[in-house]
C-alpha positions in Angstrom: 5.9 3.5 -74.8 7.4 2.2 -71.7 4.5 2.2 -69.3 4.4 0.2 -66.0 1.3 -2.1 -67.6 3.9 -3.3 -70.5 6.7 -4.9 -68.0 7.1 -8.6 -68.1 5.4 -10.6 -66.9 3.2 -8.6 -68.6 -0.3 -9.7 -66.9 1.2 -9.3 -63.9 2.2 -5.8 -64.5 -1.4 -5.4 -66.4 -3.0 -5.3 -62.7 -0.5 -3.9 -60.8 -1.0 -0.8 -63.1 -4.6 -0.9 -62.6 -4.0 -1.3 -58.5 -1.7 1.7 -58.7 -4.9 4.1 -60.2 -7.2 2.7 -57.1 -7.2 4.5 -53.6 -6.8 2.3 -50.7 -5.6 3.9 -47.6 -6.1 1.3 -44.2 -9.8 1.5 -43.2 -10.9 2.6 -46.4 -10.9 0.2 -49.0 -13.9 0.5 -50.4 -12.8 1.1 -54.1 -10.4 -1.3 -53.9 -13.0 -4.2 -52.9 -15.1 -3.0 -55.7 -12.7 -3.2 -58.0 -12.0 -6.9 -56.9 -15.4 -8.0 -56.8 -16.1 -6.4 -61.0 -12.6 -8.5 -61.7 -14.2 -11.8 -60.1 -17.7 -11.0 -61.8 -16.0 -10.4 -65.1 -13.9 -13.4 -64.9 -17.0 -15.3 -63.9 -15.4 -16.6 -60.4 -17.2 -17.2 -56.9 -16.6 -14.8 -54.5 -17.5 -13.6 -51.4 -16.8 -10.1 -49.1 -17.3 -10.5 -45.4 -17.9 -7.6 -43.0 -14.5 -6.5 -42.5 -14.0 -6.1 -46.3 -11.8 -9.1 -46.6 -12.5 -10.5 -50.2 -11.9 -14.2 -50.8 -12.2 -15.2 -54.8 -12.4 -19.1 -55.8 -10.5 -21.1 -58.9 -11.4 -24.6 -59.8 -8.8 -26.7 -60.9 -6.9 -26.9 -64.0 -7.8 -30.5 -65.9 -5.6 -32.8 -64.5 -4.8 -31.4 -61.2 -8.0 -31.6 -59.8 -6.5 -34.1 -57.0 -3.9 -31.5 -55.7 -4.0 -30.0 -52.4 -6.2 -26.6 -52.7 -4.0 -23.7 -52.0 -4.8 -20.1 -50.6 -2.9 -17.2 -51.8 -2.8 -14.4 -49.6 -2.2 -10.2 -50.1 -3.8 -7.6 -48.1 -5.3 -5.0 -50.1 -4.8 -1.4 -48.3 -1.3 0.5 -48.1 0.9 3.0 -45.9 0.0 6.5 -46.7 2.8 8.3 -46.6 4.3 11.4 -48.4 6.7 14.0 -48.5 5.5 17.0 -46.6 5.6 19.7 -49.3 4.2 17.1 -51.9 0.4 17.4 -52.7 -1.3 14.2 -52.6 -4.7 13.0 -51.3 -4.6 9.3 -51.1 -8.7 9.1 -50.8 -8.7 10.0 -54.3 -5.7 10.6 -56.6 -3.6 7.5 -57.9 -0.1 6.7 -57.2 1.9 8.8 -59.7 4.1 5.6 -60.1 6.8 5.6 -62.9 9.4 3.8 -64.2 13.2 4.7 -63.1 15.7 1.7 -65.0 14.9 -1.2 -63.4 13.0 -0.1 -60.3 9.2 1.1 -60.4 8.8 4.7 -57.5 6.2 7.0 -56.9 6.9 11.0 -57.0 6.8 12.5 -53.4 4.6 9.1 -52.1 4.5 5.6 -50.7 4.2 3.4 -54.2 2.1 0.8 -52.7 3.9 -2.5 -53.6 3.3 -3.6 -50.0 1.2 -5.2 -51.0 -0.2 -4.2 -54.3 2.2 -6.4 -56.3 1.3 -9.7 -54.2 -2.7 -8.8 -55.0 -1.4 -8.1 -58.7 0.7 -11.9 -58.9 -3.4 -13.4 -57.1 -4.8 -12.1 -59.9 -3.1 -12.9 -62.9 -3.0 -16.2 -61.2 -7.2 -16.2 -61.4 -7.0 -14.6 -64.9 -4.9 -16.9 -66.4 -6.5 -19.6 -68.2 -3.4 -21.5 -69.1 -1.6 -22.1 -66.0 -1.7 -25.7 -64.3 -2.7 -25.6 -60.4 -5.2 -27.3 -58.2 -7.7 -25.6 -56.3 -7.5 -21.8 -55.3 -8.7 -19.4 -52.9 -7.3 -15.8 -53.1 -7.5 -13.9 -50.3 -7.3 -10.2 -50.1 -7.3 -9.2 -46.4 -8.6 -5.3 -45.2 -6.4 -2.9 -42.9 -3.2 -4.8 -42.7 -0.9 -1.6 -42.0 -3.2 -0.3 -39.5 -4.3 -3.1 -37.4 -4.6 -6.2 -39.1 -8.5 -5.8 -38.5 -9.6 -8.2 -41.7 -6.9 -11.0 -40.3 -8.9 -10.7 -36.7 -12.2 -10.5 -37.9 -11.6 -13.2 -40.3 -14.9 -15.6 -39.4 -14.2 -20.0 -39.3 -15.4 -21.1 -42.5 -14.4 -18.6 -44.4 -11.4 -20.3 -45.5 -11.6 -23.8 -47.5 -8.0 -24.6 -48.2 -4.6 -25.9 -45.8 -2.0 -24.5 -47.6 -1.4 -20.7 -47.4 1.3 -18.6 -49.7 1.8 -15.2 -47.9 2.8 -13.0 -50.6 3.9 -10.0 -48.4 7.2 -10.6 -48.1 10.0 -7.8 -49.8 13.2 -9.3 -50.7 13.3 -11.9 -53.7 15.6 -14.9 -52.7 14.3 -15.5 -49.0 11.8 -17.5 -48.1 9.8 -16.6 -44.3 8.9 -19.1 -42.5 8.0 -17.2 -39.0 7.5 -13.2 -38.2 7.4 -11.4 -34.9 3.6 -10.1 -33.2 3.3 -7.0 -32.2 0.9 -4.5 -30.3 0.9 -0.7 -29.6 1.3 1.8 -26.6 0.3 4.9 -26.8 0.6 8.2 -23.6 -1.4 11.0 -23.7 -0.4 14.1 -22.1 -3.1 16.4 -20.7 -2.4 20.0 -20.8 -3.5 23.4 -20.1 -2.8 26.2 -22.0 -0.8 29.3 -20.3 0.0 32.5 -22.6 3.4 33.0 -23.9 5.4 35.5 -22.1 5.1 39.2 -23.5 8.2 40.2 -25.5 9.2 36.5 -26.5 10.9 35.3 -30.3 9.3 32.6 -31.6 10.1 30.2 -34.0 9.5 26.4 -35.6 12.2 24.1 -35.8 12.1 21.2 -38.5 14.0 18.2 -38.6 13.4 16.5 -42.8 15.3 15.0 -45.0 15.3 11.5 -43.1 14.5 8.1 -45.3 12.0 6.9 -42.8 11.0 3.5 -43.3 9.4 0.4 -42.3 9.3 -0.4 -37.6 10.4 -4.1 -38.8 12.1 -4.9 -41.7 14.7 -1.7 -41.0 14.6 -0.8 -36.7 18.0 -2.1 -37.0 19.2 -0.2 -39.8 21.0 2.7 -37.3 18.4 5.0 -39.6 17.3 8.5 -37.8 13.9 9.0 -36.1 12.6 13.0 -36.1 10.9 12.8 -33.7 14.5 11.8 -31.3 16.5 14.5 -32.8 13.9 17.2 -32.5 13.6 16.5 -28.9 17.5 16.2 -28.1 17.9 19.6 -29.7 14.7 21.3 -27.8 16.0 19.6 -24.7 19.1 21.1 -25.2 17.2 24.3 -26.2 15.4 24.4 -23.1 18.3 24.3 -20.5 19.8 27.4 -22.0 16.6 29.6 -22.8 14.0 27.8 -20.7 11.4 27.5 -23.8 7.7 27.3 -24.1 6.4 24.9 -26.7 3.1 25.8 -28.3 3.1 23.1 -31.4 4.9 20.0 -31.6 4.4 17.0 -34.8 6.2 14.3 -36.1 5.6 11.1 -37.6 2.3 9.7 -38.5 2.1 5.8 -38.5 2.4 3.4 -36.0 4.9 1.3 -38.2 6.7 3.9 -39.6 10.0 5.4 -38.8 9.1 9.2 -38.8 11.3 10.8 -41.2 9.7 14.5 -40.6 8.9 16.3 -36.9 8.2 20.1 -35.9 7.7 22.7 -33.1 7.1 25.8 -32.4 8.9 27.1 -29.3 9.2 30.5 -28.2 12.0 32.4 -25.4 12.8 35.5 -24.2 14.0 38.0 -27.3 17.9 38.1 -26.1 17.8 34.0 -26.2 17.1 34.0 -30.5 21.1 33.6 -31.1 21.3 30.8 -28.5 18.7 29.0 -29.9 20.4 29.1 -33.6 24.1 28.2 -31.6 22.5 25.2 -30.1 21.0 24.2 -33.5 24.4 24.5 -35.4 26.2 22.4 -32.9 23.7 20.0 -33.0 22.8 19.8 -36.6 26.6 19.1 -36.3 27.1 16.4 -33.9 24.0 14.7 -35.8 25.2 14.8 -38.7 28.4 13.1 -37.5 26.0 10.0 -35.9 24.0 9.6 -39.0 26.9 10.2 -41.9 26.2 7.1 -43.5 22.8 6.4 -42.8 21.4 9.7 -43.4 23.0 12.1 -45.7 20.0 14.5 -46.5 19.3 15.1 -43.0 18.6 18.8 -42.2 17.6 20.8 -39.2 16.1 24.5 -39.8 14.5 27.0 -37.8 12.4 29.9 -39.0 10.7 32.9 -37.5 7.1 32.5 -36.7 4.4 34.9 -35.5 4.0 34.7 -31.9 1.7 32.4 -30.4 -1.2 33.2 -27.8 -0.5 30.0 -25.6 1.8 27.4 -25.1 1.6 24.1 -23.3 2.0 24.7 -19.5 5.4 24.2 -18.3 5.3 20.6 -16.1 3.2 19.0 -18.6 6.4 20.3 -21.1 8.6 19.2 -18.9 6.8 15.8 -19.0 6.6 15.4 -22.1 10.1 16.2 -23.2 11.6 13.9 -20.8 9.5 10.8 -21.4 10.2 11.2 -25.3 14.0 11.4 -24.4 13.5 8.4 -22.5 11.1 6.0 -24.3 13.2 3.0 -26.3 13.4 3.6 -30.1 15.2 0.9 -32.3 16.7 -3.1 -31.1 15.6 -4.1 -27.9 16.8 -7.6 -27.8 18.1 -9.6 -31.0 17.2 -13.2 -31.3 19.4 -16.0 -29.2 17.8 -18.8 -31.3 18.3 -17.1 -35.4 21.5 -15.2 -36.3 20.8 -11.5 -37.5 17.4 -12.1 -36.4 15.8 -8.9 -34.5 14.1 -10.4 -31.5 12.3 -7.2 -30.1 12.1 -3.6 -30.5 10.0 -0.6 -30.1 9.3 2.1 -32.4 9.1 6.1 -31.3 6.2 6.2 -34.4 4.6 9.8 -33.9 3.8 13.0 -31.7 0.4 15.2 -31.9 -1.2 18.1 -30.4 -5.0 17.2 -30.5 -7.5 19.6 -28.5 -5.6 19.1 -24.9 -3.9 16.5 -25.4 -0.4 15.7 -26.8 -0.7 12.3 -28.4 2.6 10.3 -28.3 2.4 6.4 -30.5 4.8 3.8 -30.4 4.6 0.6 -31.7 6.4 -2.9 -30.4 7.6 -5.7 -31.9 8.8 -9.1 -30.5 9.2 -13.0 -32.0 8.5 -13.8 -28.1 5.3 -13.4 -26.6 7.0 -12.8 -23.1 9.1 -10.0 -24.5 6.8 -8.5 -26.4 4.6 -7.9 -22.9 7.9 -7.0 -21.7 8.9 -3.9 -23.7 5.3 -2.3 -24.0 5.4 -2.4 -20.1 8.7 -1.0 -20.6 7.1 1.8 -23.1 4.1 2.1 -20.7 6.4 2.4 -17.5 8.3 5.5 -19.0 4.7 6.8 -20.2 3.2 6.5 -16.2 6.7 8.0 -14.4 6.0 11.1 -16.7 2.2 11.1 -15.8 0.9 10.3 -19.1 -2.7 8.0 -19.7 -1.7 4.8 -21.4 -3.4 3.3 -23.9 -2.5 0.0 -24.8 -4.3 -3.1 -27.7 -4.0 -6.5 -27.3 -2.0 -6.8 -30.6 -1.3 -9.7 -32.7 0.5 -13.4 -32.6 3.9 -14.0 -34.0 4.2 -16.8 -36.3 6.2 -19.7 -34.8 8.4 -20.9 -37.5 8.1 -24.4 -38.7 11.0 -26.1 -40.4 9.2 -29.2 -40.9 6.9 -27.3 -42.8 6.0 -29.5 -46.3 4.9 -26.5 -48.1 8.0 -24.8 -47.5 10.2 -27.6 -48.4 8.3 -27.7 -52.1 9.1 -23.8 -52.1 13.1 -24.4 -51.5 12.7 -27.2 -54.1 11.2 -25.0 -56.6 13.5 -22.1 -55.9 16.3 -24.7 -56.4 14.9 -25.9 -59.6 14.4 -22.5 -61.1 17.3 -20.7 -60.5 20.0 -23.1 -59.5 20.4 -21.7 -56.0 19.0 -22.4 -52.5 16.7 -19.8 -51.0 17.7 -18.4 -48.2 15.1 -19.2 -45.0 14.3 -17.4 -42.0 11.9 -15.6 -40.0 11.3 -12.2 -40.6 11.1 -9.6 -37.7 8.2 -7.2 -39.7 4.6 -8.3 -38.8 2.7 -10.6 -40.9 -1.2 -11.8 -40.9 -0.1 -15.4 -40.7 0.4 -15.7 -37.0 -3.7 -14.8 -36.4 -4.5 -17.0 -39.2 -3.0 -20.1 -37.2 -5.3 -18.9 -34.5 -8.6 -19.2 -36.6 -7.0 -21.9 -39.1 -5.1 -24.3 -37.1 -4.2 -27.0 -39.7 -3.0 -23.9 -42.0 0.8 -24.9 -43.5 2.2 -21.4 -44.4 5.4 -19.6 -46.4 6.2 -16.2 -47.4 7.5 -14.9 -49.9 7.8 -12.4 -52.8 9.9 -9.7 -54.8 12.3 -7.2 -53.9 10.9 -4.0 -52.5 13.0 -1.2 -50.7 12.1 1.4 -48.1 8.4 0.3 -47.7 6.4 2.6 -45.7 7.9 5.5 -47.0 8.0 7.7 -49.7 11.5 5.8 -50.9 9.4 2.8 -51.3 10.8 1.0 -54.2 9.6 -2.5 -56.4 12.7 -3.6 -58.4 11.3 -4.7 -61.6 14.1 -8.1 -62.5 12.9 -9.5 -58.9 8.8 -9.9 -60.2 9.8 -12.4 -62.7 11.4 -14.7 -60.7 8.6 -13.8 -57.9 6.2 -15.0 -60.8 7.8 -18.0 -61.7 8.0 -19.3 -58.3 4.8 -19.1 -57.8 3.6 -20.6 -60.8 5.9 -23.5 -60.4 4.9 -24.1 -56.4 1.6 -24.5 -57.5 2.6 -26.9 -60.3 4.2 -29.0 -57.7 1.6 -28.3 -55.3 0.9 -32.0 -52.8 -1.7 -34.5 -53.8 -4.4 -34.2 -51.1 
């Protein structure tokens, strides 16, 4: 029977399988730490959980290789929840209904969970195995990656041993990372009051679908459609012709996530209905032209709703609808030191209507510290001109890349050795752990890596199954070759 858990390399497959059955949205991993805490008492290792649910599990040496530099190997253990809106799913409980298509592994209607499910699957055939040759070990399984990178910041000194660190969070097989961009959010809110809809008004909610979404780093510059954009151009378009109210408005849902699905519900005078579908058809046409290549499912609809009580009172609509035409989505700045290399960006990552408040999150992005300060304010200035709170974190460290690096010259070596053909190495402009990890862990020497993965944080997400050999091998032959100490 051709099931996920009988792929080569077969142990490798063996856990990823068993990953794929386990719940583990951000901020709630608590099955999944349990499940990593049975494997280490079963395989009779030392472990240890700390109080952000970070799980560290220990190796001894193989015979021989006891004099070998120890090595951590790092995964985090939650994933992006995401899914198709008319799918029914409930991540807190259901597995990933993961299945084989040729030679790639997808999920039906969800995120699959690869990021980073396969790097904790590689950790832990690596502790299973009994055969393999390595020095020391320390895997590393950090909590709430996607959603704020809280085990990698809460991570205590001391809790690491070892001065090597593999990342293996990385998505396409044949690069090696040496460096990633940081990253913080900045999110307005929009107080409200509610006013009633006019008497004798059509209502109806408009829908933008059918976009591939995606992940803020790896694809912002990728030309790829954001929902929550096109819904606004079109109700802003609506609105100078038929002078709407808005009573609902949604899109998006994660804070690095392209949002692939948005909504509202507007309502006008009765005579306005065929100006609102006009506006939609011309505009559903002129996007369509924009996104041919990138987005060939994209669809705009509109459907007759019951008429709503209240809507959201007209200058705080205004607001709102301006600020969301003006805030930066996509490529800020691309890098003047690496070609092809995304410097900064910012991503347009969702819109809510809680109590009385409309919720707006973006996310930004930047392999500059001074940048990245400089696009949030960027963000936050639009946010304050349109009267909105601002909310902003602290965010997280890039990773400075490190040519010199010696681990990531035995990487290139192995690659070489393997498959006959140099890696190719660069920074990556998606967020990775590693950057905090230098701030707790100085002396840490760090590379990235790991198999071939396609349209992560979304439910396109993807694992092609030829890439997790060669992800395997390298691995096992980097820790091989692993330094004397």
């Amino acid at each position: 029977m051709n099931s996920i858990k009988n792929l080569h390399p077969q142990l490798v497959f063996k856990y990823f399988d068993e990953i794929l059955q386990i719940p583990r949205p951000s901020k709630q991993e608590q099955k999944i730490i349990a499940y990593l805490e049975n494997f280490a008492k079963e395989q009779q290792l030392e472990y240890k959980t700390d109080d952000a649910g970070n799980v560290l599990i220990k190796k001894k040496a193989s015979m021989g290789f006891e004099n070998r530099k120890g090595i951590i190997l790092q995964s985090h253990s939650d994933m992006v929840c995401e899914k198709n809106a008319d799918f029914k799913h409930d991540f807190e409980n259901d597995p990933i209904p993961a299945f084989i298509d040729g030679d790639w592994i997808k999920s039906k209607g969800t995120t699959l969970g690869a990021d980073d499910g396969i790097g904790m699957a590689a950790a832990l055939a690596v502790l299973a195995d009994k055969e393999l040759k390595h020095g020391p070990i320390e895997c590393l399984f950090t909590s709430d990656e996607e959603t704020g990178m809280t085990g990698a910041i809460e991570l205590k000194p001391g809790f690491l041993e070892h001065s090597i660190l593999l990342n293996l969070d990385s998505e396409d097989e044949g690069q090696l990372f040496m460096g990633c961009a940081g990253g913080m959010d900045t999110e307005g809110r929009f107080n409200f009051e509610e006013v009633p809809v006019k008497q004798g008004s059509y209502a109806c909610k408009i829908m933008v679908s059918g976009l591939k979404g995606g992940h803020s780093g790896d694809e912002i510059n990728k030309k790829l459609g954001n929902s929550i954009k096109l819904l606004v151009r079109l109700l802003s378009q609506i609105d100078k012709k038929t002078n709407i109210q808005i009573t609902e408005i949604s899109g998006g849902n994660l804070r690095n996530a392209i949002p692939r699905e948005a909504y509202a519900i507007i309502s006008t005078a009765q005579h306005k209905k065929e100006e609102i579908r006009l506006c939609l058809n011309t505009f559903l046409a002129d996007a369509e032209r924009e996104y041919i290549r990138t987005e060939p499912d994209l669809k705009i609809e509109m459907e007759t709703c019951e008429i709503p009580l209240t809507a959201i009172d007209e200058n705080t609509k205004n607001n709102l609808l301006l600020a969301l035409q003006a805030l930066h989505h996509g490529v800020f700045a691309m890098s003047q030191t690496i070609d092809a290399l995304v410097e900064t960006s910012s991503n347009l990552a969702s819109v809510k209507k809680m109590a009385m408040q409309i919720i707006v999150g973006t996310s930004q992005r930047s392999s500059l510290e001074s940048a990245k300060k400089h696009i949030a304010e960027t963000i936050a200035s639009t946010f304050r001109l349109a009267g909105a709170e601002i909310i902003q974190n602290g965010g997280y460290p890039g990773w400075e890349p490190n040519p010199d690096s010696e681990i990531l010259k035995i990487t290139e070596q192995s690659y070489k050795s393997l498959f006959g053909k140099t890696p190719e190495v660069k920074a990556i402009h998606a967020g990775l752990e590693c950057g905090l990890f230098l701030t707790k862990f100085p002396q840490l020497d760090m590379v990235s890596f790991g198999p071939s993965m396609k349209g992560a944080h979304s439910p396109d997400e993807r694992l092609y199954i030829p890439s997790v050999e060669k992800f395997w091998k390298l691995l096992l032959h980097i820790l091989e070759n692993a330094p004397v100490s």
